[in-house]
C-alpha positions as CSV (number, residue, x, y, z in Angstrom):
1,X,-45.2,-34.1,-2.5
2,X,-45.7,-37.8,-2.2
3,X,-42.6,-39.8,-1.5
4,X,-43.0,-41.7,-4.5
5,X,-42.9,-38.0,-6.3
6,X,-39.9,-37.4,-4.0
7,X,-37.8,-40.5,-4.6
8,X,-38.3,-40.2,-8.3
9,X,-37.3,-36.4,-8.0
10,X,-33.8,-37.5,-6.1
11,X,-33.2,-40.4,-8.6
12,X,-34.0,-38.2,-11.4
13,X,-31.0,-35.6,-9.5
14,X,-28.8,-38.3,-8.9
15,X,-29.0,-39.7,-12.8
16,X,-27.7,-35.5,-13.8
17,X,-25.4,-35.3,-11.5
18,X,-23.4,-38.7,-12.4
19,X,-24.0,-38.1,-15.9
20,X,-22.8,-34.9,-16.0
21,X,-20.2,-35.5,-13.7
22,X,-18.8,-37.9,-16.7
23,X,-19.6,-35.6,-19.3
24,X,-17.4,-32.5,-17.8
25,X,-20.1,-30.8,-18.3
26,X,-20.6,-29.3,-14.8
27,X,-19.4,-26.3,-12.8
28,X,-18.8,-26.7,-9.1
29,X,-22.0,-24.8,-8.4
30,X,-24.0,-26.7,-10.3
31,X,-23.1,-30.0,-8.6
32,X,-23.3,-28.7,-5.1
33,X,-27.2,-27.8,-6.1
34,X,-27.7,-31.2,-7.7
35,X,-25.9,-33.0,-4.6
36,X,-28.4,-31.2,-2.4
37,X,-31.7,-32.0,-4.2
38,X,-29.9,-36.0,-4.4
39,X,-29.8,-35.3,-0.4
40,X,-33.2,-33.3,-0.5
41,X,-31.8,-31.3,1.4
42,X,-32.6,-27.3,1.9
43,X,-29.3,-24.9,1.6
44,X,-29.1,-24.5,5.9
45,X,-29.6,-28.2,6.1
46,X,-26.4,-29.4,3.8
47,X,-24.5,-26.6,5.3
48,X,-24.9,-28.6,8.4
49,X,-24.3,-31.9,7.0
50,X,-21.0,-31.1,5.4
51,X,-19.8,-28.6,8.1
52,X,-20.0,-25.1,6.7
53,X,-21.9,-22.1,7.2
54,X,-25.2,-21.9,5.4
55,X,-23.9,-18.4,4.3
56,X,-21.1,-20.0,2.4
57,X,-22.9,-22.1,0.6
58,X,-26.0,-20.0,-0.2
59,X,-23.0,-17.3,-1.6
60,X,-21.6,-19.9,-3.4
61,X,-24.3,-21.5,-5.3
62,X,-25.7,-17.6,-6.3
63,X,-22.0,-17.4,-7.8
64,X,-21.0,-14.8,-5.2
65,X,-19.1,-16.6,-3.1
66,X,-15.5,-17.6,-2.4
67,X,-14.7,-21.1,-0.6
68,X,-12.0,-22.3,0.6
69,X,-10.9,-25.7,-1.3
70,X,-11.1,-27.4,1.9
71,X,-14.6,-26.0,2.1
72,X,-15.3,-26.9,-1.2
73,X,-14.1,-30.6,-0.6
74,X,-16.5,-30.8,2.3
75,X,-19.5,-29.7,0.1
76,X,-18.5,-32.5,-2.5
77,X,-17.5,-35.1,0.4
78,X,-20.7,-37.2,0.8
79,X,-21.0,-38.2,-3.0
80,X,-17.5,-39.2,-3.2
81,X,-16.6,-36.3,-5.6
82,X,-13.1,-34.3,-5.3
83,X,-11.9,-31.5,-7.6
84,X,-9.8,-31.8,-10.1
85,X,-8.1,-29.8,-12.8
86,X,-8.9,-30.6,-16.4
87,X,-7.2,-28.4,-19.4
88,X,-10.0,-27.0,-22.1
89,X,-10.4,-27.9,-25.4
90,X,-9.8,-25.2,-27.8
91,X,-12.8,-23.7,-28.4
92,X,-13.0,-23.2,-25.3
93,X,-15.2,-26.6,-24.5
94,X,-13.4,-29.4,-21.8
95,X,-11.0,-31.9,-22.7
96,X,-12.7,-35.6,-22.5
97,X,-11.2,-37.0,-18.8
98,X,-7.6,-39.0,-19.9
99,X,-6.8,-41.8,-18.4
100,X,-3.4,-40.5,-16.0
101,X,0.1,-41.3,-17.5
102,X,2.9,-43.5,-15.9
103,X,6.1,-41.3,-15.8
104,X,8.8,-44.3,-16.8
């Protein structure tokens, strides 16, 4: 692949994964694999990058495995994501992201 091809290819990834990020429209998976084509990176080498095993996060994005949060925090780290807790909708869809609320 060129690096043209490439660069287009990350900047395509990184458009998804802020887009969907906004939407709430993406499981934690899902974002770790986009986050790593933004990086293009393979599975071993963002293991490395954020400091887990390659194991945990190959499990993880096949929807086997079971981080930690703290691991999970790490794979989201270098794009300045953190988890949060939303509440869904009621059919079952995600609430649109609330601005938070002063206790008075």
């Amino acid at each position: 692949m060129t690096p043209e091809r490439s660069s287009a290819r990350r900047n395509s990834a990184r458009e998804e994964l802020y887009r969907r990020v906004k939407l709430g429209d993406l499981d934690l998976a899902d974002a770790v694999r986009l986050m790593r084509r933004v990086a293009d990176k393979t599975q071993a080498e963002y293991a490395r990058l954020v400091g887990v095993s390659p194991r945990v996060l190959i499990d993880f994005e096949r929807g086997i495995g079971n981080p930690t949060v703290r691991t999970l925090r790490r794979m989201l780290e270098p794009f300045g994501l953190d988890l949060t807790v939303r509440r869904r909708d009621r059919d079952g869809g995600v609430d649109p992201p609330r601005s938070p609320s002063r206790k008075r």
